[in-house]
PDB file of N, H, CA, C and O in Angstrom:
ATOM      1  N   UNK A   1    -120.746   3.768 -83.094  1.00  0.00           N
ATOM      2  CA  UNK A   1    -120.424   3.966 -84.483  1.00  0.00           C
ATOM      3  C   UNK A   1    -119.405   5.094 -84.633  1.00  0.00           C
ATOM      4  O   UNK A   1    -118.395   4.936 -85.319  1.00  0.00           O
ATOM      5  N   UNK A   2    -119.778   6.676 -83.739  1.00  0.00           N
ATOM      6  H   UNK A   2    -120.598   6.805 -83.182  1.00  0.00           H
ATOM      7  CA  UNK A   2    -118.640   7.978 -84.121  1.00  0.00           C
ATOM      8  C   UNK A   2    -116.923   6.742 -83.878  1.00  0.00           C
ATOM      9  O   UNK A   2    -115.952   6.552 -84.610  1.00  0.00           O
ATOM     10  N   UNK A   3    -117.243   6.290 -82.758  1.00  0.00           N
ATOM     11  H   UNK A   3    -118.032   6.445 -82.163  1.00  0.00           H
ATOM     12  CA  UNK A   3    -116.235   5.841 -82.276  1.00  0.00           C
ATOM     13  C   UNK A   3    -115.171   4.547 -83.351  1.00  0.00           C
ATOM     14  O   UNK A   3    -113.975   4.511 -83.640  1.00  0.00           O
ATOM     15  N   UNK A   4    -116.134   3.810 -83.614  1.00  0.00           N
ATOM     16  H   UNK A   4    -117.105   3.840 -83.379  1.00  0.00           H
ATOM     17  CA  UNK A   4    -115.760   2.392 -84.158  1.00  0.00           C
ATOM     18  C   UNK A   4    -115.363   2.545 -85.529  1.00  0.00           C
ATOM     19  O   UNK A   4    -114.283   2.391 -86.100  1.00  0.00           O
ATOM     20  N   UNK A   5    -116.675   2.938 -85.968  1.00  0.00           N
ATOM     21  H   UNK A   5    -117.551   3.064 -85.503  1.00  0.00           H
ATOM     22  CA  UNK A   5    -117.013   2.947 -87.497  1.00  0.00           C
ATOM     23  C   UNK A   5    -117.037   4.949 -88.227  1.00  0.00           C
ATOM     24  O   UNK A   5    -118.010   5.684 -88.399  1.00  0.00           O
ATOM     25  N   UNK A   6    -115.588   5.208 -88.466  1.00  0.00           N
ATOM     26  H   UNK A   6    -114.798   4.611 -88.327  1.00  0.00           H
ATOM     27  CA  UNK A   6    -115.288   6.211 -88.673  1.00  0.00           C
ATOM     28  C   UNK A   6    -116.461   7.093 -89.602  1.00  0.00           C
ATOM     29  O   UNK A   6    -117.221   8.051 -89.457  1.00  0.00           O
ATOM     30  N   UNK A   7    -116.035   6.016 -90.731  1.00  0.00           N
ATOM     31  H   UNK A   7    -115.418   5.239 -90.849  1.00  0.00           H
ATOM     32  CA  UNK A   7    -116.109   6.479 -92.402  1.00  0.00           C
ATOM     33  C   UNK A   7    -117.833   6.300 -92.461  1.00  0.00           C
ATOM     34  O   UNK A   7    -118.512   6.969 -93.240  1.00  0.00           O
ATOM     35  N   UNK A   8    -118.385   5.355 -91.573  1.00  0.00           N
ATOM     36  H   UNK A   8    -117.834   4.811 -90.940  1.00  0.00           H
ATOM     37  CA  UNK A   8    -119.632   5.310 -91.668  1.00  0.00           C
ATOM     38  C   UNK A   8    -120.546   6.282 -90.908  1.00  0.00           C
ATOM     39  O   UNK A   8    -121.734   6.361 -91.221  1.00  0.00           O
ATOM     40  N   UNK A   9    -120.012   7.043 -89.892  1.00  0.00           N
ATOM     41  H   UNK A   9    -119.047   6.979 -89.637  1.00  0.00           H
ATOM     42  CA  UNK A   9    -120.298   8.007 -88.927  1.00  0.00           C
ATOM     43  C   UNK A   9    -120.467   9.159 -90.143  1.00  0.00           C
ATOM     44  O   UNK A   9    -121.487   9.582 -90.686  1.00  0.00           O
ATOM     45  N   UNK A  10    -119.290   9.438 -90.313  1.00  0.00           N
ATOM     46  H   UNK A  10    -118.461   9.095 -89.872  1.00  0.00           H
ATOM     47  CA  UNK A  10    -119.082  10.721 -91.701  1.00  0.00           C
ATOM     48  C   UNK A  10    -120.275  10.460 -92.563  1.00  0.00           C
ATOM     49  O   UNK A  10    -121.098  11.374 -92.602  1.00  0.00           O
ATOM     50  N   UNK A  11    -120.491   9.522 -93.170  1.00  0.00           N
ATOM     51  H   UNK A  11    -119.822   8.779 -93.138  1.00  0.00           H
ATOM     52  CA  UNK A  11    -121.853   8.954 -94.190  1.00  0.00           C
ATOM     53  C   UNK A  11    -122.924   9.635 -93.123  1.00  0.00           C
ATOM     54  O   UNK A  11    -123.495  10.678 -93.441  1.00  0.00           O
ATOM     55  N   UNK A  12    -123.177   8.989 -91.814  1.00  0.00           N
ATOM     56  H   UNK A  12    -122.713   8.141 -91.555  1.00  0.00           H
ATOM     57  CA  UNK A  12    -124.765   9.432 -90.907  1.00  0.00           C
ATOM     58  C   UNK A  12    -124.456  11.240 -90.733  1.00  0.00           C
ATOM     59  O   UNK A  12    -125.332  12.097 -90.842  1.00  0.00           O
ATOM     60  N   UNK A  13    -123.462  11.416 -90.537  1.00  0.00           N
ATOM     61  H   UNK A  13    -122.750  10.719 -90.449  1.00  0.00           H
ATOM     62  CA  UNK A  13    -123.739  13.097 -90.285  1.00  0.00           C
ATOM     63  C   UNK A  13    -123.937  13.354 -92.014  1.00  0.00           C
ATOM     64  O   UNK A  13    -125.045  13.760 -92.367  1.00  0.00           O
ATOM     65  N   UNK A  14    -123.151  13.181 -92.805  1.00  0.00           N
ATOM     66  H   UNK A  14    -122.252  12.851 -92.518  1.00  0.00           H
ATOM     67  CA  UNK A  14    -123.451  14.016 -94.146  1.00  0.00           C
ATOM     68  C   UNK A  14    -125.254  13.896 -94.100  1.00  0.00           C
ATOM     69  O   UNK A  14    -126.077  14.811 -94.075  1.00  0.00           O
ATOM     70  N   UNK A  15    -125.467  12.374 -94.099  1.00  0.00           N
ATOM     71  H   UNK A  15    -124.798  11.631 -94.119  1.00  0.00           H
ATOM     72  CA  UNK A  15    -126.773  12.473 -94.400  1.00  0.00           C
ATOM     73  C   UNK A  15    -127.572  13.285 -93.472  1.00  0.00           C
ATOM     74  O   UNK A  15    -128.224  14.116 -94.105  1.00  0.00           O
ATOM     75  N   UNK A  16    -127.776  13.354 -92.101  1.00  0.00           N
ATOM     76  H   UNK A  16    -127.246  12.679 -91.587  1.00  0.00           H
ATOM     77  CA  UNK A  16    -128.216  14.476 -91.142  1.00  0.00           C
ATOM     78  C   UNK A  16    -128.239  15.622 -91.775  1.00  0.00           C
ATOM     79  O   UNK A  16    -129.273  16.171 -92.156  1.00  0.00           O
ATOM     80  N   UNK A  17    -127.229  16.005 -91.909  1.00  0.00           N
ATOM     81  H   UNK A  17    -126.389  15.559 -91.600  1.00  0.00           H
ATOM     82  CA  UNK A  17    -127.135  17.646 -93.097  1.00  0.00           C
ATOM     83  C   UNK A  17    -127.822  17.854 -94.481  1.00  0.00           C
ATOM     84  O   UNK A  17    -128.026  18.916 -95.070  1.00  0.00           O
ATOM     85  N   UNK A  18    -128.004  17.095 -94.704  1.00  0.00           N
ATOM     86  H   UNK A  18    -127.838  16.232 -94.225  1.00  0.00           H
ATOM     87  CA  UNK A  18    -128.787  16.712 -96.317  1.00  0.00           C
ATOM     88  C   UNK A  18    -130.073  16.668 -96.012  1.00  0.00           C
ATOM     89  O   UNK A  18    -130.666  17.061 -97.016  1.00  0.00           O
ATOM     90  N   UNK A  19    -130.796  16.419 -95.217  1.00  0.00           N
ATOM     91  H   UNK A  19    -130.314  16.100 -94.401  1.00  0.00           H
ATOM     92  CA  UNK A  19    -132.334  16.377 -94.541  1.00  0.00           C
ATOM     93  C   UNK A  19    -132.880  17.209 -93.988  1.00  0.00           C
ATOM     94  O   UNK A  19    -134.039  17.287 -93.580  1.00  0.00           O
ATOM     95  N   UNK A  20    -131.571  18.271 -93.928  1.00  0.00           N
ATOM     96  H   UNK A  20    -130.630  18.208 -94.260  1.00  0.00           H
ATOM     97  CA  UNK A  20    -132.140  19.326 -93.028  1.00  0.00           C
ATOM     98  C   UNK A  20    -133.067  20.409 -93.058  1.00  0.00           C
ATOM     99  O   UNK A  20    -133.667  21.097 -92.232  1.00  0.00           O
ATOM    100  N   UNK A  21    -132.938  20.287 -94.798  1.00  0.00           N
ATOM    101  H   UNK A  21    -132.450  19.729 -95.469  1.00  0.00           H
ATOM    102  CA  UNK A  21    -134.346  21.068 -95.278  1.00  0.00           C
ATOM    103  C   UNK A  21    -134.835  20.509 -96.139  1.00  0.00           C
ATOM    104  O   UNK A  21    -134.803  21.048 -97.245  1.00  0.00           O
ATOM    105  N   UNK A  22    -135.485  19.205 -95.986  1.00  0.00           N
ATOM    106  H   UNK A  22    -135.511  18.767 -95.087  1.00  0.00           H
ATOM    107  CA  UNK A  22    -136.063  18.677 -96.944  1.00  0.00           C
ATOM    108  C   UNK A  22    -137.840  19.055 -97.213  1.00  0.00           C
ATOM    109  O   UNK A  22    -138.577  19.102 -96.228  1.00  0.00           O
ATOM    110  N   UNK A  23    -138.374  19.296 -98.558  1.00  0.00           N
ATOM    111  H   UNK A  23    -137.776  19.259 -99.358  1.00  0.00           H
ATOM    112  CA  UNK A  23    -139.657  19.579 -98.817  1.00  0.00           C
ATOM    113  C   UNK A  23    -140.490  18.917 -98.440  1.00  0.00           C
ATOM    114  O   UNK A  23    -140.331  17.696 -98.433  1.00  0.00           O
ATOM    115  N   UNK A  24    -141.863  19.599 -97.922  1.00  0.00           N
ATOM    116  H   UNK A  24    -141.992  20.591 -97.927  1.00  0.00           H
ATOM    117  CA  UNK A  24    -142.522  19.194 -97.547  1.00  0.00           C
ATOM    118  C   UNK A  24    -142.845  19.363 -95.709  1.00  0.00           C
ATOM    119  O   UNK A  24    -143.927  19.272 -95.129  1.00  0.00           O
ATOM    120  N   UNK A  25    -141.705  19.586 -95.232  1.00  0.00           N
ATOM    121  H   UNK A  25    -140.826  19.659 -95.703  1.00  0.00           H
ATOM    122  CA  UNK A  25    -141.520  19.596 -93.857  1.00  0.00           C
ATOM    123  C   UNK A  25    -141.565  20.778 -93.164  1.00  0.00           C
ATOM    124  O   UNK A  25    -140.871  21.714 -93.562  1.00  0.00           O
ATOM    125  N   UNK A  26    -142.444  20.929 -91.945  1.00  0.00           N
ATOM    126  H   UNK A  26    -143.008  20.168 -91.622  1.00  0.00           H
ATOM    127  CA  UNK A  26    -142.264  22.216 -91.587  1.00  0.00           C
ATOM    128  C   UNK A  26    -141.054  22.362 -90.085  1.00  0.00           C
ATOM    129  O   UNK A  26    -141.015  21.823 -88.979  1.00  0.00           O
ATOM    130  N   UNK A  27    -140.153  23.435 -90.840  1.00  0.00           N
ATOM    131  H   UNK A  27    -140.185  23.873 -91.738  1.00  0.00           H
ATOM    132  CA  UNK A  27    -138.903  23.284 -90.064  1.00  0.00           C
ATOM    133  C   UNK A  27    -137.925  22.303 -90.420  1.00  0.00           C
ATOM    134  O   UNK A  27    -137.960  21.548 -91.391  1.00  0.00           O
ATOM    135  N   UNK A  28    -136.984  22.399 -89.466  1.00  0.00           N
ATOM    136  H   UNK A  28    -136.956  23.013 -88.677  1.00  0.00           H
ATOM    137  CA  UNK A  28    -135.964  22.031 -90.015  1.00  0.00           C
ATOM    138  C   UNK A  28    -136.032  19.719 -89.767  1.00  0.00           C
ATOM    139  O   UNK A  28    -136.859  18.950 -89.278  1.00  0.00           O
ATOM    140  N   UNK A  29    -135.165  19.608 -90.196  1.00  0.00           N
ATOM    141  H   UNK A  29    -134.494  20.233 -90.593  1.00  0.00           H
ATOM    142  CA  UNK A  29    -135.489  18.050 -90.270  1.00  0.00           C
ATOM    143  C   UNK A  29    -134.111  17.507 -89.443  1.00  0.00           C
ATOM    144  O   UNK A  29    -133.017  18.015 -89.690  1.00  0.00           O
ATOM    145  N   UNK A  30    -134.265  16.444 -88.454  1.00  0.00           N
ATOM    146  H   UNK A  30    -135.154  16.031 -88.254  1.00  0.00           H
ATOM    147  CA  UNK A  30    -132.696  15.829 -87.558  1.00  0.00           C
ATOM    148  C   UNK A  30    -133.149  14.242 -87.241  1.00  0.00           C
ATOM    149  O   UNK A  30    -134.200  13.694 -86.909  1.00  0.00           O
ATOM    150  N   UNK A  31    -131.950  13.860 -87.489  1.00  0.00           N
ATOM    151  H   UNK A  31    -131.096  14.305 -87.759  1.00  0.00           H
ATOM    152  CA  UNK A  31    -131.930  12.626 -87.520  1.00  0.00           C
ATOM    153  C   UNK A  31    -132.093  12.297 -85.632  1.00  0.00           C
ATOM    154  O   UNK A  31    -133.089  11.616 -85.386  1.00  0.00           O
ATOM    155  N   UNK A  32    -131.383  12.635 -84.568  1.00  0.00           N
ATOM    156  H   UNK A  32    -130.574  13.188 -84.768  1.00  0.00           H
ATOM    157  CA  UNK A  32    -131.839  12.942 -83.673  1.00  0.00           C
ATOM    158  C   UNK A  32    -132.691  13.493 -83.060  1.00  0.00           C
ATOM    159  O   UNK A  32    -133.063  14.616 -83.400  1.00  0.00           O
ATOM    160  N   UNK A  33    -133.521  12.480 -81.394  1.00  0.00           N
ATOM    161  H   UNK A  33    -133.219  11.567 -81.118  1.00  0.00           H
ATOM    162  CA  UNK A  33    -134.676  13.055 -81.234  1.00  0.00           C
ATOM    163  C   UNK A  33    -134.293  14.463 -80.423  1.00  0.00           C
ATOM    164  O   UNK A  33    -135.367  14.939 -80.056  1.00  0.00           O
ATOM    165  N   UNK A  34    -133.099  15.390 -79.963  1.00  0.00           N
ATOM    166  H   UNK A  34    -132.227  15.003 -80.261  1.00  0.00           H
ATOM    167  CA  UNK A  34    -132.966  16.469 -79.087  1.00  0.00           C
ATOM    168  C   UNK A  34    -133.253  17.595 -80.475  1.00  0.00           C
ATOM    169  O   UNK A  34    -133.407  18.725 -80.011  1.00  0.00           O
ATOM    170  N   UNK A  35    -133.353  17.591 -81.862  1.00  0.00           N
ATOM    171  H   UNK A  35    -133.228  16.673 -82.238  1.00  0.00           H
ATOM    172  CA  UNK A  35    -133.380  17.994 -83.350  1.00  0.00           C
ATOM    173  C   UNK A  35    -132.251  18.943 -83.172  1.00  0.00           C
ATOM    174  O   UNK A  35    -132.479  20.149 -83.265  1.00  0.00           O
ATOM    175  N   UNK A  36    -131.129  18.533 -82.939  1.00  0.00           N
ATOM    176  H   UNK A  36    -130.944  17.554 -82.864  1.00  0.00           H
ATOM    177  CA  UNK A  36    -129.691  19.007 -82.889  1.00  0.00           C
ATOM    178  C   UNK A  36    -128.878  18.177 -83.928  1.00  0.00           C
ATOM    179  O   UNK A  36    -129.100  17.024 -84.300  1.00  0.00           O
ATOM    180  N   UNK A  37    -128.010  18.921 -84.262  1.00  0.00           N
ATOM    181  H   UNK A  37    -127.830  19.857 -83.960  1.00  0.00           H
ATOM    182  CA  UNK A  37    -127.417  18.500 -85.869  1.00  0.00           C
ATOM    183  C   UNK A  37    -126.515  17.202 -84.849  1.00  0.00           C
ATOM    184  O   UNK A  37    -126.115  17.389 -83.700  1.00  0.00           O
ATOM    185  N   UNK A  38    -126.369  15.978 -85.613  1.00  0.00           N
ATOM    186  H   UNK A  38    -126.694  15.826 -86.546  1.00  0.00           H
ATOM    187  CA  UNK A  38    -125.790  14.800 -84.792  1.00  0.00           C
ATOM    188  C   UNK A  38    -124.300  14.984 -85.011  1.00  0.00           C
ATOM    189  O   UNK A  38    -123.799  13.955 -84.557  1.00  0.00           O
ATOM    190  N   UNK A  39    -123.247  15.836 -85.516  1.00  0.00           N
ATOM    191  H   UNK A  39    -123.654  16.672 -85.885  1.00  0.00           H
ATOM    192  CA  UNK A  39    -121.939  16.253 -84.736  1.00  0.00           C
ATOM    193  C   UNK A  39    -121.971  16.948 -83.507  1.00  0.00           C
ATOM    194  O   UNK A  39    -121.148  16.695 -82.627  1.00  0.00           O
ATOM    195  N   UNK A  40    -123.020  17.963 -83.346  1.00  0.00           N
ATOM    196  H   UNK A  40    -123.689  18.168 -84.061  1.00  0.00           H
ATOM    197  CA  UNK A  40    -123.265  18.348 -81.919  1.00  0.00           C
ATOM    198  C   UNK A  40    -123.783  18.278 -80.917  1.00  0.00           C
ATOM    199  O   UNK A  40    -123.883  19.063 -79.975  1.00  0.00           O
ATOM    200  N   UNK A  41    -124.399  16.587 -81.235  1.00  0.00           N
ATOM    201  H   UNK A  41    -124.318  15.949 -82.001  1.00  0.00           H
ATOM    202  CA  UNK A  41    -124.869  15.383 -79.899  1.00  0.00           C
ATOM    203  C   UNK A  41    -124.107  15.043 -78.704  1.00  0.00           C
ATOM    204  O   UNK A  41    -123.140  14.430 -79.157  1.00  0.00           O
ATOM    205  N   UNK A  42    -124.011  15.081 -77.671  1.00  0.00           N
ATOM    206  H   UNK A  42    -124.796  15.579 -77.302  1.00  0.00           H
ATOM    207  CA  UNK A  42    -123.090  14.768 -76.835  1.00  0.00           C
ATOM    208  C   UNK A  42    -123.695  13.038 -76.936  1.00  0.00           C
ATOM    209  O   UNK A  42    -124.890  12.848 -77.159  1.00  0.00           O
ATOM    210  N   UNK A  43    -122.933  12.104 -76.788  1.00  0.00           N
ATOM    211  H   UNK A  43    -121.961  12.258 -76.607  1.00  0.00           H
ATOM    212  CA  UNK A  43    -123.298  10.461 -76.861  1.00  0.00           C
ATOM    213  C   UNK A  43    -122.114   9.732 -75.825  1.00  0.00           C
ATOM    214  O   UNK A  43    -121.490   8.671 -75.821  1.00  0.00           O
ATOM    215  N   UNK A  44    -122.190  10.868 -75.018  1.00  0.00           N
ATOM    216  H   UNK A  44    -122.697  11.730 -75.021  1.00  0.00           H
ATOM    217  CA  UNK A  44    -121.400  10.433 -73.682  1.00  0.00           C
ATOM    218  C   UNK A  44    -122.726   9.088 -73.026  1.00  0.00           C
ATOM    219  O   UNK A  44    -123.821   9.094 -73.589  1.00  0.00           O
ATOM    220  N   UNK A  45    -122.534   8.288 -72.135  1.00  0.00           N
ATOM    221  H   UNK A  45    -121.645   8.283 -71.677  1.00  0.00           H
ATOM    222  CA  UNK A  45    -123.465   7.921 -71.314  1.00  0.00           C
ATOM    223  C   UNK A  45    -122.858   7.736 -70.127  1.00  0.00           C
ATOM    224  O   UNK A  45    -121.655   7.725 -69.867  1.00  0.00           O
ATOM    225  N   UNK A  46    -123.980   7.564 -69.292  1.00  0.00           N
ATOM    226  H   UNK A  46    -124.957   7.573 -69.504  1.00  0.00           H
ATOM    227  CA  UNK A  46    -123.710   8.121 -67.616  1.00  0.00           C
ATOM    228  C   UNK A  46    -121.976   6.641 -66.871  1.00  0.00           C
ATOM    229  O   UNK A  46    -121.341   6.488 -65.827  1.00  0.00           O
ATOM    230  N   UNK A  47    -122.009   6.193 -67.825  1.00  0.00           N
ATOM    231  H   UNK A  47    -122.525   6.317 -68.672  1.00  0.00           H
ATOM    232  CA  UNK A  47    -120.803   4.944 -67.788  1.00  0.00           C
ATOM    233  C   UNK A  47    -119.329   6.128 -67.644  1.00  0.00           C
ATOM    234  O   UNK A  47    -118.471   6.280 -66.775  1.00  0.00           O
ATOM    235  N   UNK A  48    -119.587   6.756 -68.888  1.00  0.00           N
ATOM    236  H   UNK A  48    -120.284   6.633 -69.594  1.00  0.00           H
ATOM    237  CA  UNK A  48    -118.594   7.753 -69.261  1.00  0.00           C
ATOM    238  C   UNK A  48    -118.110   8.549 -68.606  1.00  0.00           C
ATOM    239  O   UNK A  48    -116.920   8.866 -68.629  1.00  0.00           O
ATOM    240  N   UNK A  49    -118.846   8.938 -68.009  1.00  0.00           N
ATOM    241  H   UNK A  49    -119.812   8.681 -67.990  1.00  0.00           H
ATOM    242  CA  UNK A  49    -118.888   9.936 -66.209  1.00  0.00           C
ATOM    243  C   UNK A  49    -118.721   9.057 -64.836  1.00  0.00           C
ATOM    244  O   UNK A  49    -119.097   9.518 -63.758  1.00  0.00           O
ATOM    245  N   UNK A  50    -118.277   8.083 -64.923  1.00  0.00           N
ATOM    246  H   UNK A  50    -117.971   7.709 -65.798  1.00  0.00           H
ATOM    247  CA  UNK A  50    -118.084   7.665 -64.333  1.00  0.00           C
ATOM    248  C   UNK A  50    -119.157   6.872 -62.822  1.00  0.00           C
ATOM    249  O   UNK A  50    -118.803   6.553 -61.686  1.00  0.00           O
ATOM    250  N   UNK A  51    -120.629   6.789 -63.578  1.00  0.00           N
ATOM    251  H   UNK A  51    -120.915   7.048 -64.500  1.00  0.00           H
ATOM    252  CA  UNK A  51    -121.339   6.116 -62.854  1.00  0.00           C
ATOM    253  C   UNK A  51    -121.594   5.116 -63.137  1.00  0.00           C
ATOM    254  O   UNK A  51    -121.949   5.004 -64.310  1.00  0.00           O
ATOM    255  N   UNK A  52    -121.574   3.867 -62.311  1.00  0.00           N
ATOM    256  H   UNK A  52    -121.286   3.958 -61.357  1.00  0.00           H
ATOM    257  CA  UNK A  52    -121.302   2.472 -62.196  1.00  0.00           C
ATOM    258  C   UNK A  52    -122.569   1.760 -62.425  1.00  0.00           C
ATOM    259  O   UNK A  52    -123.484   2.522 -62.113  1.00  0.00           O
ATOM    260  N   UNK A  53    -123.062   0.510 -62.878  1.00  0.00           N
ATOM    261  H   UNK A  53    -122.319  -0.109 -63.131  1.00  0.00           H
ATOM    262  CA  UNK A  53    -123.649   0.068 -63.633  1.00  0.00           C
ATOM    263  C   UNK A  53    -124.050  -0.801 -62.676  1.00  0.00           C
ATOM    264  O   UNK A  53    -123.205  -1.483 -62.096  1.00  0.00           O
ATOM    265  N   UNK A  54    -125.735  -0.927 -62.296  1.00  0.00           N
ATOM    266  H   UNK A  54    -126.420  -0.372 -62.768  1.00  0.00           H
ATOM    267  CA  UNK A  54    -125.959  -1.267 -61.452  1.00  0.00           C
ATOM    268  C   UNK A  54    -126.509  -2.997 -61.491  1.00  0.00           C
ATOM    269  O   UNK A  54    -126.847  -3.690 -60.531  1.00  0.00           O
ATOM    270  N   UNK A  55    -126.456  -3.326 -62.793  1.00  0.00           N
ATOM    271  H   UNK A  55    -126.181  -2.764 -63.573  1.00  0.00           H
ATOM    272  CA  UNK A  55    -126.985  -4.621 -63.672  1.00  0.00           C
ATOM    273  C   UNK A  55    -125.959  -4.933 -64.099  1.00  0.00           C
ATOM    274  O   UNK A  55    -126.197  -5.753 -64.986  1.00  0.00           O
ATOM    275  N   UNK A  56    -124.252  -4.679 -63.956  1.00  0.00           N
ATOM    276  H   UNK A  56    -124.059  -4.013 -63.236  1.00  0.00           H
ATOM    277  CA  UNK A  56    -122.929  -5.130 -65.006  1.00  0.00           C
ATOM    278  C   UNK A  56    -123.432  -5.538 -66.398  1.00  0.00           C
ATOM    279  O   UNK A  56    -122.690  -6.139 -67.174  1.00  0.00           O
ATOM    280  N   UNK A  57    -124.703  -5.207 -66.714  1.00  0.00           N
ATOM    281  H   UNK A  57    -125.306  -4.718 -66.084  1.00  0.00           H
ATOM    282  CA  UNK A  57    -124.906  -6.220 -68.094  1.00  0.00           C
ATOM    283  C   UNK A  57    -125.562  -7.319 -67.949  1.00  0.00           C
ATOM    284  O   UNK A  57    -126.186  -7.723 -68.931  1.00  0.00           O
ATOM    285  N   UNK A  58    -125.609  -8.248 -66.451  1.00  0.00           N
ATOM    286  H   UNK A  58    -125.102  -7.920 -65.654  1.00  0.00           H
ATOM    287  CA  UNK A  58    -126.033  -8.998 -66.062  1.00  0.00           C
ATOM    288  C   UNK A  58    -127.143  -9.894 -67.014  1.00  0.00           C
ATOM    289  O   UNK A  58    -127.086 -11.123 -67.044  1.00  0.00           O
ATOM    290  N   UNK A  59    -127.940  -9.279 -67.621  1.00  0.00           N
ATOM    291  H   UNK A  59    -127.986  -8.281 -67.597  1.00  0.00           H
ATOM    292  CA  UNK A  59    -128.782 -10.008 -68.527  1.00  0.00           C
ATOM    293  C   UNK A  59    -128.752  -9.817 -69.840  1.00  0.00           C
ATOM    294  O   UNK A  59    -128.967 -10.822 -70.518  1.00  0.00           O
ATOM    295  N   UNK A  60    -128.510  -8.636 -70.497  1.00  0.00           N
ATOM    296  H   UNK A  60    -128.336  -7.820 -69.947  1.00  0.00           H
ATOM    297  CA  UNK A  60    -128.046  -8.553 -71.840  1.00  0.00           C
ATOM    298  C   UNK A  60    -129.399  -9.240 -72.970  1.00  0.00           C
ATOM    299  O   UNK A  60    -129.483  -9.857 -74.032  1.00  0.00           O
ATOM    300  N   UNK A  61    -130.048  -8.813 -72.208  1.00  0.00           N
ATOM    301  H   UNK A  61    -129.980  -8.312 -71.345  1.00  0.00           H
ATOM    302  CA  UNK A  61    -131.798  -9.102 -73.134  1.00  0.00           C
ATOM    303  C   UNK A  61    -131.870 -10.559 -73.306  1.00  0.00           C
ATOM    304  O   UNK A  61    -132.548 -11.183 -74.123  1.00  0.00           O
ATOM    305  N   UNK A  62    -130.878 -11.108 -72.200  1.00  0.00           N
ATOM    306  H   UNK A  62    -130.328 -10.601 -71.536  1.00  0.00           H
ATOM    307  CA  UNK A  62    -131.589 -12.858 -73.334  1.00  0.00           C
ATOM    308  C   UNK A  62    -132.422 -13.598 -72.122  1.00  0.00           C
ATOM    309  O   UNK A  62    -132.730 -14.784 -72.246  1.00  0.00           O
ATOM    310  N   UNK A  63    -132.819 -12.752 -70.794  1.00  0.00           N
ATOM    311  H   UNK A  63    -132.569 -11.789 -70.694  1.00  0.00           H
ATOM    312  CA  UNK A  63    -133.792 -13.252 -70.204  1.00  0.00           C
ATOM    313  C   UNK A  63    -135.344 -12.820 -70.631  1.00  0.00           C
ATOM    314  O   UNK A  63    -136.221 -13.233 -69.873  1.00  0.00           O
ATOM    315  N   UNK A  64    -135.583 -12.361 -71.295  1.00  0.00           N
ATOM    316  H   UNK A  64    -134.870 -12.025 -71.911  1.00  0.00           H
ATOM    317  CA  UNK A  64    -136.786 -12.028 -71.909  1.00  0.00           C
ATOM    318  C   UNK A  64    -137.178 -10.697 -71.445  1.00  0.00           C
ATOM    319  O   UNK A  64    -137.923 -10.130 -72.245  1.00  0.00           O
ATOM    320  N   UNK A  65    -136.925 -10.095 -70.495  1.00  0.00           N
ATOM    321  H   UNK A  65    -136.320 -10.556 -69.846  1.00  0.00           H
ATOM    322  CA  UNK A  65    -137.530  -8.987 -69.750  1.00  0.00           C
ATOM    323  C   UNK A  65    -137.543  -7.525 -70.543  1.00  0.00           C
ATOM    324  O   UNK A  65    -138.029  -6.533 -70.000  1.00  0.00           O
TER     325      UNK A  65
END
């Protein structure tokens, strides 16, 4: 989505920031499970770094598993 879907990324962080102290909650509130504000998520994956994929995709969930 940061990548693809610009304007809709901007929408998920505003909203992240808007939750962040919402009532009722003790502490602070994140849309992510590391509870780091989601502009300062790293959403690299190990592809990105250059480690090779040991399934190419090979099944892509439509064998049931």
């Amino acid at each position: 989505m940061k990548d693809y879907e610009p304007a809709e990324w901007r929408d998920v962080v505003e909203f992240d920031r808007a939750i962040r102290n919402c009532g009722g909650m003790r502490g602070q509130v994140f849309l992510h499970a590391a509870r780091i504000p989601l502009e300062e998520v790293d959403l690299s994956t190990p592809e990105d770094f250059g480690q090779m994929s040991f399934w190419q995709n090979e099944c892509q969930g439509m064998c049931g598993i």
